[in-house]
N, C-alpha and C positions, 0 to 999 in steps of 0.2 A: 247485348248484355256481356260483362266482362267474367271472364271465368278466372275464380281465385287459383293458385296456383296450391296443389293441395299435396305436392314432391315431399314428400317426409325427410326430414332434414337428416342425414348421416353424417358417421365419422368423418370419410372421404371427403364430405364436401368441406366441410370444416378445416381438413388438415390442408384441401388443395387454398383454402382461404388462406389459411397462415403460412403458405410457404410462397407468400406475396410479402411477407413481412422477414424484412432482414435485423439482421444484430449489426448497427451502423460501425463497432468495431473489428466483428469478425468478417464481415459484409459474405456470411452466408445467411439460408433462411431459418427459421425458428426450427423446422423440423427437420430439417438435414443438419440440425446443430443437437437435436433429441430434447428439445430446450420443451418442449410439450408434453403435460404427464396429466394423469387422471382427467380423461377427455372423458364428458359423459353428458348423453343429449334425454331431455326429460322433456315430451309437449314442443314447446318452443324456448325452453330454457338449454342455454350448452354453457356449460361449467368446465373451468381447465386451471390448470397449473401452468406457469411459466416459468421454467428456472434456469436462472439467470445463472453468469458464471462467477459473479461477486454479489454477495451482498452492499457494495458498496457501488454498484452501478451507477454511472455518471447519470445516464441514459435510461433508467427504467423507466421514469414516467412517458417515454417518448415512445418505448418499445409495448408497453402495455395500453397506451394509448390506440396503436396502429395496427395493435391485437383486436382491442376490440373494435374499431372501425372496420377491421376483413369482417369480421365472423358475424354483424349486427347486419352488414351489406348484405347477407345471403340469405333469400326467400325463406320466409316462413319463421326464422329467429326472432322473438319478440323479447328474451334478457338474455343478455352476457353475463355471466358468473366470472371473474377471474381472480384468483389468488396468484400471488408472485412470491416464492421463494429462490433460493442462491444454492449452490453446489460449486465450492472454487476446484477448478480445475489445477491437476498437477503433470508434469513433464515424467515423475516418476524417477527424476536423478537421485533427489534426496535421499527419500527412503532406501532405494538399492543401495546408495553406497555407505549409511549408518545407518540402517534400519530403525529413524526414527520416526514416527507419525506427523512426519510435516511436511506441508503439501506444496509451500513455495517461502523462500528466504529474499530478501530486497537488505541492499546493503546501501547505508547512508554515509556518503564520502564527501569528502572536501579535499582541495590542495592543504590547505591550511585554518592554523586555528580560530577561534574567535569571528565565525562566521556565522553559527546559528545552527551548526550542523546535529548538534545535538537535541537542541528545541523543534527543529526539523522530524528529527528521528521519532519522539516523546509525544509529538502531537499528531504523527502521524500510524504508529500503533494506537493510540487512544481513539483517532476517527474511527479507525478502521473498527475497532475492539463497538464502538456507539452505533456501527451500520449494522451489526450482527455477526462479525467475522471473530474465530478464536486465535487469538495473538498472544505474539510471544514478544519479549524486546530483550534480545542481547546487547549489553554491553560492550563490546571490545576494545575500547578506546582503555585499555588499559592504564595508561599512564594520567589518564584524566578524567576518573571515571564520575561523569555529573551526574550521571538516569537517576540513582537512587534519592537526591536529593529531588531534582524535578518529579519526582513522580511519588513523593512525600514517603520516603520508605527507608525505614530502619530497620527493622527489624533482620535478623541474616537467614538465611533457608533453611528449613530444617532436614532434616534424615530421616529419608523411609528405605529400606534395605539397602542399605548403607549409597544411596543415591541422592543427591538435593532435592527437594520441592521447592521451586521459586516462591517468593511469597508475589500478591495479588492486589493490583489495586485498578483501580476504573475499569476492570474488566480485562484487563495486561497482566500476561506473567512475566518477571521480571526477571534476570539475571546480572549480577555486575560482580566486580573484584571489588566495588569498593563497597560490598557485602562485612568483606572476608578480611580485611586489612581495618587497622587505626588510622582516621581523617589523617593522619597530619605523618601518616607512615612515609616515605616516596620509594617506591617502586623500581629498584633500579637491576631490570632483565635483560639478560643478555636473550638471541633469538629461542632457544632450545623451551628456556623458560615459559616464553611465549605463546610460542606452540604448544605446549603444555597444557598452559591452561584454557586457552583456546579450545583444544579438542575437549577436555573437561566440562568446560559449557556447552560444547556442544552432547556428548553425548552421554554424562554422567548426572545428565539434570532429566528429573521425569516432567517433560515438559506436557506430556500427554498431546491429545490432536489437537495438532494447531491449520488455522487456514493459513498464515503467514506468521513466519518470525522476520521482524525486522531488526536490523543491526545495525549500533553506532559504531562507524570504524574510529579510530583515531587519525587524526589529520596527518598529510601525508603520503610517500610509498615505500614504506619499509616494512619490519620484519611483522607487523602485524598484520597488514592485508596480504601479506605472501600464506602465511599461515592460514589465514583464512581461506583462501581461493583453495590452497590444498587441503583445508577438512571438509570443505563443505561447499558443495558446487551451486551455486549461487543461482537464482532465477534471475535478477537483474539489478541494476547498479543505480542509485541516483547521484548526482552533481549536487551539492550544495555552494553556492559564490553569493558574491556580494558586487556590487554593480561596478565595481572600480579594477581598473586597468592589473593593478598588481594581485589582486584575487582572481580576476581571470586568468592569469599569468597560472598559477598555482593550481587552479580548479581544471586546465585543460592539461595539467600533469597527471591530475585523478583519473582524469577522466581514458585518456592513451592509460593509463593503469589496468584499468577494468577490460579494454580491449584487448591489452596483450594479456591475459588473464584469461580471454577467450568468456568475459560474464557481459551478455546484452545490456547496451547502457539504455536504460528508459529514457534517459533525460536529464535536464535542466529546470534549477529550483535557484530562483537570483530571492536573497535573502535581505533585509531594510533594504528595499525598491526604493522607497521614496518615502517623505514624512508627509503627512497631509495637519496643513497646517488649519488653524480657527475659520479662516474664512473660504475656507475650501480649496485653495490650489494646495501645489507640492512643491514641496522644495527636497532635489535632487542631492544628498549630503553627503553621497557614494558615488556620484555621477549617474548614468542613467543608461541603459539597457545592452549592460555587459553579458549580461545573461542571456538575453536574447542572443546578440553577434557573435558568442560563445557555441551557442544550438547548431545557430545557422550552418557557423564557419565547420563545425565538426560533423552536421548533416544529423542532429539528434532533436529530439525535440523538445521544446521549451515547455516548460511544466505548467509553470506558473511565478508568478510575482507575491511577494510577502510583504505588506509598508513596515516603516518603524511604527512602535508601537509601546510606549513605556510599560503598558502592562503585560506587557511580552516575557521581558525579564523578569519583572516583579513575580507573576504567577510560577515562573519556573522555580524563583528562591523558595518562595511557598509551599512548594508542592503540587502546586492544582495548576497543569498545564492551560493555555491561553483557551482553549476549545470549550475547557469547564468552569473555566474561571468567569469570564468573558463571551458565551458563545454567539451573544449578534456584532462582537466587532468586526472589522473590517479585517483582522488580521487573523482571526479565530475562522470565518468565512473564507479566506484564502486559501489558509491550511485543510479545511474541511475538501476543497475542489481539489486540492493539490492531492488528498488522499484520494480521493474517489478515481483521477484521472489516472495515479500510480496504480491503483489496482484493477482497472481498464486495462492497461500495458500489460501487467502482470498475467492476464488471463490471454491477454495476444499470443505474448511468448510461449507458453503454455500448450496452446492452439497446435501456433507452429509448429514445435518441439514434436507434438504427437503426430504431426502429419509427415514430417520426416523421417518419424519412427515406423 
């Protein structure tokens, strides 16, 4: 006769189950990461929280997956309960040195213009803002300030104790100069000025808790990204190119930028990859995987690939970035992984930072 096993299931067993289960990008276990909250065992039911370090987790369904496969393995469990929440993780640079409530800043760069680096920036607040995360998008391409047109926004910020409130659209709060100035004004600062208003957005705008502010820089290494690296210490940097020889040329100048700048570069984001054409191949229009021998050659990692895509630009003149406009094309799908894999990175560095500390 077989004798049922009648061990009444505890906390201990449970937690020795999940710390079988690692965070494939922290590659520690769930509970030496404290990623385990409201553990509570009813009969044969055990109920838990899992919280993630992004709502934007590339990898949740793979981690909550191998969650409940530990805990369903262990005698006498007959339902898994789990809820998955997110808590993004901060290094704590920001806040100490403006004391403002934001938890990690990504700065979107390029060698040069006309690459995507802005449509880059726009869609990737917006993911983020659509995973559950509270986002902010600075502006700082001061000289060429597109956000507010992509992100359909006129109106300018208003004044609460004599502070800006960005105004708000897809769940993005937005900051630009070209708020503040007449379309057709041109802008001509000298460095001082820069910096100026620079510090200004950063920290005379109530931007309230944010999980990430991302930032358009303007193309380039001058007086703009110098200004920035000195207001605001940066969680990490990304690469925006385009697949051809003289935009890598440019984009590995951004890139030694963010390094001697001393800001963790995440990566590589190669922008019109390729066109897919009617009957399904590509045709290379940019040449073809600059972005990648880019990563390689600088030992960073490739993000991901963008195709052309007419309605890429179209949606941006619009207002309604490619994500919302478009969200099962292929290039809407690209930018979606591209966010999710930035804010992966984001929560590494993060990791790190605190373990150093």
């Amino acid at each position: 006769m077989t004798v049922k096993n009648t061990q009444p299931i505890s906390q201990e067993m449970v937690l020795a189950a999940l710390r079988k289960v690692q965070d494939p990008e922290l590659h520690k276990d769930l509970v030496s990461l404290n990623m385990i909250r409201d553990l509570k065992i009813e009969g044969d039911l055990v109920s838990l929280t899992i919280v993630l370090t992004t709502p934007a987790c590339p990898l949740r369904d793979t981690i909550e997956q191998e969650a409940r496969q530990a805990v369903t393995a262990l005698p006498g469990v007959g339902v898994v309960d789990i809820k998955v929440d997110a808590n993004v993780p901060t290094d704590g640079r920001l806040s100490a040195m403006l004391n403002i409530p934001v938890r990690n800043s990504i700065a979107i760069a390029s060698g040069k213009g006309g690459v995507g680096k802005s449509t880059v920036a726009v869609n990737l607040a917006v993911a983020l803002a659509q995973s559950g995360a509270r986002v902010g998008l600075l502006d700082a391409d001061i000289y060429g300030p597109n956000v507010p047109t992509m992100m359909g926004l006129s109106s300018p910020p208003t004044l609460h104790n004599k502070r800006m409130v960005p105004p708000e659209r897809y769940g993005v709060k937005v900051i630009s100069i070209g708020f503040l100035v007449p379309p057709d004004q041109p802008l001509i600062w000298r460095g001082p000025m820069l910096h100026s208003a620079i510090r200004q957005f950063i920290g005379d705008v109530e931007w309230g808790e944010l999980d990430y502010m991302v930032i358009d820089l303007p193309p380039g290494t001058g007086d703009a990204q110098l200004s920035l690296s000195q207001s605001l210490p940066l969680s990490g940097g990304v690469i925006v190119t385009l697949p051809q020889q003289v935009s890598i040329d440019d984009a590995r100048r951004g890139l030694e930028m963010f390094r001697s700048l001393d800001v963790p570069v995440l990566g590589v984001v190669e922008n019109m990859s390729y066109l897919e054409l009617p009957d399904g191949s590509r045709m290379d229009i940019f040449g073809s995987g600059g972005g990648k021998r880019l990563a390689a050659e600088a030992g960073v990692a490739f993000i991901g690939a963008i195709p052309m895509d007419p309605s890429v630009p179209e949606s941006g003149d619009k207002g309604n970035p490619i994500i919302i406009s478009h969200p099962e094309s292929v290039a809407a799908q690209a930018m979606l992984a591209i966010a999710k894999d930035i804010a992966a990175k984001v929560s590494v560095v993060a990791y790190k930072e605190k373990e150093v500390a």
